[in-house]
N, C-alpha and C positions, 0 to 999 in steps of 0.2 A: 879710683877714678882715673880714667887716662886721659893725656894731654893731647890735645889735639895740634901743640906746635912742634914743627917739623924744623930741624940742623938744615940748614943754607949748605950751600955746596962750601967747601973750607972751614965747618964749623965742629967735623967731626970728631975733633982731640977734645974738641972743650966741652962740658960737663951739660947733662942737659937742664942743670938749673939756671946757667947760664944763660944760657939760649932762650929758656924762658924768659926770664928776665929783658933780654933785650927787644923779647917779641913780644912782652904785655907790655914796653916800654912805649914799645911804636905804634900800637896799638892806641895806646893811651894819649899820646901825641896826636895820631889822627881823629881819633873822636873825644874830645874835650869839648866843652859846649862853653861858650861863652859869657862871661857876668856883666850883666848888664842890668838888672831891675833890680829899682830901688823899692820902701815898704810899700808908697804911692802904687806901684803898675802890681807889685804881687796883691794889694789887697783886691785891687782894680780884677784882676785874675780872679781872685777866690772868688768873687761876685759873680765876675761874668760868668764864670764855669755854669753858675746854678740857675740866672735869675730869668733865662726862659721857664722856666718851671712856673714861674710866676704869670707868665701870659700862657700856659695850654699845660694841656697832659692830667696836672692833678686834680680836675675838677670831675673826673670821672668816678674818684671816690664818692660823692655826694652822692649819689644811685646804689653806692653800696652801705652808706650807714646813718646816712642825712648830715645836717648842718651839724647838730651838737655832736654826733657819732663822730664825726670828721673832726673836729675838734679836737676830741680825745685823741684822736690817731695821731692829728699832729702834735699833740703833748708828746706822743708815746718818742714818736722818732728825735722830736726835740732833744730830748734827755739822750738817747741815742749817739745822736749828731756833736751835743754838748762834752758828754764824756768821751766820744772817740779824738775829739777833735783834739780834748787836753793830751789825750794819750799821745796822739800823732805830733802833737806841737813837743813834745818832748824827744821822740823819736826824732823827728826832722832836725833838732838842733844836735842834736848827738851823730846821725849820721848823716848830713848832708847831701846826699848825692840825686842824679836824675832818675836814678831807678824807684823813686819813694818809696811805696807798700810793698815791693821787691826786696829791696837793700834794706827794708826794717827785718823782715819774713829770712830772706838771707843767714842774714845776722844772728837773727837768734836760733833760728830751724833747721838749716843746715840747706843744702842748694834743692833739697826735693821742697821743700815748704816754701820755698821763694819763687822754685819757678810756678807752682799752685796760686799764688798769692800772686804773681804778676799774672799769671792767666785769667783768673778772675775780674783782673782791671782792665786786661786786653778785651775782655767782654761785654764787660759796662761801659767803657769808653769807645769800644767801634762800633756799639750796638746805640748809644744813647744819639749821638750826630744823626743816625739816620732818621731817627723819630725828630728831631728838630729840623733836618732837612726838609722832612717831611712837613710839618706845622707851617715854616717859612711857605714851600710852596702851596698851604691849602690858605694864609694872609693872601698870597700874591694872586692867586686866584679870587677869591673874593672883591681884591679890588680894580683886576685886570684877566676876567673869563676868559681873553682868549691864550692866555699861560697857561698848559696844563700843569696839575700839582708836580707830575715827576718832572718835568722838564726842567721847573723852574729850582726844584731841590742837586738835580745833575750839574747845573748852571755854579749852584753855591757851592757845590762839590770842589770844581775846578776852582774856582775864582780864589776862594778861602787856602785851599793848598799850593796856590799860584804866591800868596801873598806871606805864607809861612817860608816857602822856600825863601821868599826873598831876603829875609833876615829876622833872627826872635828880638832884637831892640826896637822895630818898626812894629811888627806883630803886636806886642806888647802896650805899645803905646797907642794903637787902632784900637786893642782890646779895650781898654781906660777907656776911652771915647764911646764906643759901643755900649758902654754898662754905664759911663754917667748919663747916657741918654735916655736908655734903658730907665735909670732908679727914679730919672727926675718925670718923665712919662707915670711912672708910678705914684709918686707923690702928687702930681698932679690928679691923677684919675682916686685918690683919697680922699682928696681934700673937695672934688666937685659928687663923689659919690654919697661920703657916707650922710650926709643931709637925707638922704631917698632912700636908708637902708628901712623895712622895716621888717618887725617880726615874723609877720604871715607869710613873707617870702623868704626868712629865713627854715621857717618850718614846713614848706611847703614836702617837703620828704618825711615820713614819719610823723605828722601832726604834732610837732615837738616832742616825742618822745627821744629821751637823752640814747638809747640804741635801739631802734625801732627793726633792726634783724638782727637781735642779739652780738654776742660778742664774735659769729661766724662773720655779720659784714663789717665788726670794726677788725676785725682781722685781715680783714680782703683787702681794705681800705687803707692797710701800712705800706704799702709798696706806693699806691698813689701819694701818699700824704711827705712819701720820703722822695718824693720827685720835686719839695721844696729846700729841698740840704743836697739833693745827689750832686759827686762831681767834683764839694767843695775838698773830699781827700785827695784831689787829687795836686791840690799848690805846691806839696812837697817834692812835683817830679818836676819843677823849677826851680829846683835847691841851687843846681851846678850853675845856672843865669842869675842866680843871686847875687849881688855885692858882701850882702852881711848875712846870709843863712841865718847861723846861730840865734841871731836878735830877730830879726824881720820876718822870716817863717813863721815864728809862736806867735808874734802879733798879728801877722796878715791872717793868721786862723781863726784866730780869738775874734779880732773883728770884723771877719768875713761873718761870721754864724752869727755874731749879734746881729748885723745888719739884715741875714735873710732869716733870721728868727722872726722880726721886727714885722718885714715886708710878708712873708707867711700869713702871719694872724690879721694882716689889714688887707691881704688880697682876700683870703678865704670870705673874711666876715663883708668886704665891699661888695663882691662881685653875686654870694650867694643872696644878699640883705638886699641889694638895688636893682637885682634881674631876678629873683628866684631860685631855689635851691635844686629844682626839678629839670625846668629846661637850663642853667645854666648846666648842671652835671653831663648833659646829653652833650655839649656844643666843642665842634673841633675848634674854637675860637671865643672860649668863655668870656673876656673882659670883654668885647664888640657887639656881644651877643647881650651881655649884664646892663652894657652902658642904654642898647637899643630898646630894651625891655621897662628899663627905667628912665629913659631921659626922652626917649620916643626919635623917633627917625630924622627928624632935624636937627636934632642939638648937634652942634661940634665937637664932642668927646667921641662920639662912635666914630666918626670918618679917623680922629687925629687919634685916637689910641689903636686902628684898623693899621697905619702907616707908620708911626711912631713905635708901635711894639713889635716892630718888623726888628728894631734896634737890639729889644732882649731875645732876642731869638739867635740872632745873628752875631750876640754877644758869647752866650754860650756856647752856639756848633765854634766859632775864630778859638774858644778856649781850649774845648774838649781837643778841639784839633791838636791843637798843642801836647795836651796832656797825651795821648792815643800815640804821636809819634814819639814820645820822651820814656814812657816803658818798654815800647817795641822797640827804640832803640837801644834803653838797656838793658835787655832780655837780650839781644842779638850781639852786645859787643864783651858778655860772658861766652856767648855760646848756647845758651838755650834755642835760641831761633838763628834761624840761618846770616852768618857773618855780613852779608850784603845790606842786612836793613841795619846798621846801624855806621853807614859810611855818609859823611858828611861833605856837603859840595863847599867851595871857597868863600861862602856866608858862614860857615860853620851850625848848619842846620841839619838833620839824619833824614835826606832824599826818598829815600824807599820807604823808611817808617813813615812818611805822609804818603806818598803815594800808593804803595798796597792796601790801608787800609782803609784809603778816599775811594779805593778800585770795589776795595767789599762792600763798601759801604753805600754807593750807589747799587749795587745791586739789592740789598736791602730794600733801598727805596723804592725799587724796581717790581721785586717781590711783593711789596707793603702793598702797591696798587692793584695787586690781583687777588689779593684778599678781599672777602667782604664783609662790608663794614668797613669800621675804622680801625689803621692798622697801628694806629698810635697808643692805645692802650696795651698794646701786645710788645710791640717794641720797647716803652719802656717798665712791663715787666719782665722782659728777659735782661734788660739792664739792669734791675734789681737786684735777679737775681745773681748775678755777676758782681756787681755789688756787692752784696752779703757774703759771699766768698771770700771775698778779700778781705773786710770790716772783721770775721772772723779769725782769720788767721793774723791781723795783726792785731787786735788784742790779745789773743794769744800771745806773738810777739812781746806786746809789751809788758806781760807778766811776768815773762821767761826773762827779758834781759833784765827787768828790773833782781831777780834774784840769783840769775847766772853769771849778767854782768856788772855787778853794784861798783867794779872800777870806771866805768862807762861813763867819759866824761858829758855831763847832761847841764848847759846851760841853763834849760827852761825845767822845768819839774815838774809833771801833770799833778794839780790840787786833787788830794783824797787817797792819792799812792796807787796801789793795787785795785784797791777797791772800786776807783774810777772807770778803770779799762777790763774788771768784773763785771759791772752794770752793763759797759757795752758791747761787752762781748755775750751777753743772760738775750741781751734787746736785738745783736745780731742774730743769735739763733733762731729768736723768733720770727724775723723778718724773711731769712732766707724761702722757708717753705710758704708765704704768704697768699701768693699770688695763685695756689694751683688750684685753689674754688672755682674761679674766674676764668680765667688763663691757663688750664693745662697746658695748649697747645705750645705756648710760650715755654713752661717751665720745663717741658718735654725737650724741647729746640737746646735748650741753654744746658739742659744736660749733657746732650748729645756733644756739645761742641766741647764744652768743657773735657769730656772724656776723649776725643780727638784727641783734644789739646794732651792730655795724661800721657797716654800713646804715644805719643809724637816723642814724648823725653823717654819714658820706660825702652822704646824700641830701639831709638836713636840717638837723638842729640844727650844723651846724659854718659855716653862715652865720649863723645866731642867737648866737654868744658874744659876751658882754663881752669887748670890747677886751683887758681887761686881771683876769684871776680873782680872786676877792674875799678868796682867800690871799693875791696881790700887793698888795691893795688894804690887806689888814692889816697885812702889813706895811711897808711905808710911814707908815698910822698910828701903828705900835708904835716904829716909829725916831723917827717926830718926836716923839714922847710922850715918848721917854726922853728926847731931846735938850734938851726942856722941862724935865724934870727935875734 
């Protein structure tokens, strides 16, 4: 592998380890990211990342395998979500860094399997925003016609990457706000709902049969059902804004997933049980749509969860945001993607990693509205399958280092050993190819990019890396610093 750093004029007697050395030093100097959140804003985080899901998207599964079909789906990914997440809490305290599902894939795989495994999450995370952008502008529409959808999603585009630049401890703390407003809109739309749920409109799909289009639509129905957990892998690309990694990472996972485990099975069963399983499944606005259907057009839940759930919407795009520029920037400050997206302005935030992929990412939105139909089921199964991409190779990950690297200092310890991150890597496989019943057209898209992406290393940048990635390069400093201490 050759180095891409080049001897300074006067540098050419001295050795070229040397010269590395002081050019991954500077390097490393200039893009360090800041610690600033404590467990409070990362769990706040792991929430927000997912809990638009919980106001749109996954109710499109109910058309492919009804109430109880869906159900099981959502067991399926549960189990899924629950074993990866011990797996990832264990990784994330052993290697710390911004690069998350990168720097775990790195580590164990070698630089070809990291930079696959961060391209995968560059896919799920610039492809997921626009589908939320998207939602946000079809609320804002609803409650104000003369916004058109993309205008009002272009709008959030800017505004959101205007508010990251500004610094990740403010972000952070917006994010909290956004997602307690978000959970508690929820709990309230529980507690006034499930009085109204009842059977007949739970079954309205399949006349209660438990898979009324066999096991083909509870297959279809895994990509929707995983748009209630998508996202939450992604807390460990706030390792480096952490105060305490080690500790606070395994906990803000552990209790992000309880929490949207929880919220899951009382969205699903409220919104299908109080509006119908039939036309809620149709609706680009399922709870507004569930509350109207069941509480009828004056009550005050449909106007206040129309406006209110604008909160979890906009909880998740402020997240993902985050998350989207914190792999792009650590993909670009090894070398895999071009050096410029991972330079950071005088807040200590990575400028280009928000901006290019806030530039794609309206176009997305752009595209979405010349499709017909709704482009929102499409959008988030090419996040899927992006997704699965990466869920796979870091379980892999973490089989490999559990028996490559058993020196591997691991604070947290995923419950079940191997066998945890076996199940979710059996549950990833099956999820990746899910979506192509439905959705070819999506999983065709996502191929395509994906294999750009391949190309782009194979041809080029994979004789451009640093010797040695600037996750290895931290840590090294982090051992001698302790040793220091």
């Amino acid at each position: 592998m050759v180095d891409r750093v080049e001897p300074r004029p006067g540098e050419e007697g001295r050795s070229a380890s040397a010269v590395e050395r002081q050019s991954s030093g500077a390097i490393i100097a200039e893009r360090r990211l800041a610690p600033v959140a404590g467990p409070l804003l990362l769990w706040g985080l792991g929430v927000g990342y997912v809990i638009s899901g919980d106001y749109y998207g996954w109710n499109f599964g109910l058309t492919a395998t009804g109430y109880w079909g869906f159900l099981i789906a959502l067991g399926v990914v549960a189990v899924l979500y629950a074993t990866m997440c011990a797996a990832i809490a264990e990784m994330s305290a052993a290697i710390p860094h911004a690069g998350g599902p990168y720097a775990f894939a790195r580590t164990a795989l070698g630089p070809v399997g990291g930079y696959l495994c961060g391209v995968g999450v560059v896919i799920e995370y610039v492809i997921a925003p626009a589908a939320v952008a998207t939602a946000i502008g079809a609320y804002v529409n609803v409650l104000l016609p003369v916004l058109p959808t993309v205008v009002t999603a272009i709008a959030v585009y800017a505004v959101f990457t205007a508010v990251h630049l500004w610094g990740v401890g403010s972000s952070l703390k917006l994010e909290l706000v956004f997602t307690g407003i978000a959970l508690a809109m929820l709990i309230v739309y529980f507690l006034v709902g499930l009085p109204n749920v009842t059977l007949a409109n739970l079954n309205e799909v399949g006349g209660g049969e438990v898979l009324p289009n066999g096991f083909a639509g509870l297959w279809a129905a895994l990509p929707l059902a995983a748009w209630f957990f998508l996202a939450i892998e992604g807390l460990p690309m706030a390792a480096e804004e952490a105060r305490d990694p080690e500790r606070d990472l395994p906990r803000a996972l552990v209790s992000s997933f309880i929490t949207l485990a929880i919220l899951a099975v009382f969205t699903l069963t409220v919104a299908a049980g109080m509006g119908g399983a039939r036309e809620v499944g149709e609706a680009d606005a399922p709870l507004p749509v569930a509350a109207l259907n069941g509480l009828g057009d004056g009550h005050w839940l449909v106007g206040t969860i129309s406006v209110v759930g604008l909160a979890g919407l906009v909880a998740s795009f402020h997240g993902i945001v985050l998350a989207y520029s914190r792999q792009i920037f650590a993909l670009s400050r090894t070398g895999y993607l071009p050096l410029f997206l991972s330079r950071v302005n005088e807040r200590h935030t990575p400028t280009w990693a928000l901006v290019v992929p806030g530039l794609v990412g309206i176009g997305l939105v752009m595209l979405g509205a010349l499709l017909p139909g709704s482009a929102i089921p499409v959008l988030v199964t090419m996040s899927v399958f992006g997704a699965a991409i990466s869920y796979i190779l870091m379980m892999v990950s973490a089989i490999v280092l559990r028996r490559r690297r058993p020196d591997l200092r691991r604070p947290f310890r995923m419950p079940g050993g191997q066998a945890t991150a076996w199940v979710a890597l059996l549950l990833a496989v099956l999820l990746l190819p899910a979506g192509i019943k439905d959705y070819p057209v999506a999983m065709i898209f996502g191929l395509l990019v994906f294999a750009a992406f391949a190309a782009y290393y194979f041809l080029y940048s994979r004789n451009r890396l640093l010797s040695r990635s600037i996750e290895e390069e931290l840590n090294v400093i982090e051992r001698a610093e302790s040793e220091l201490r």
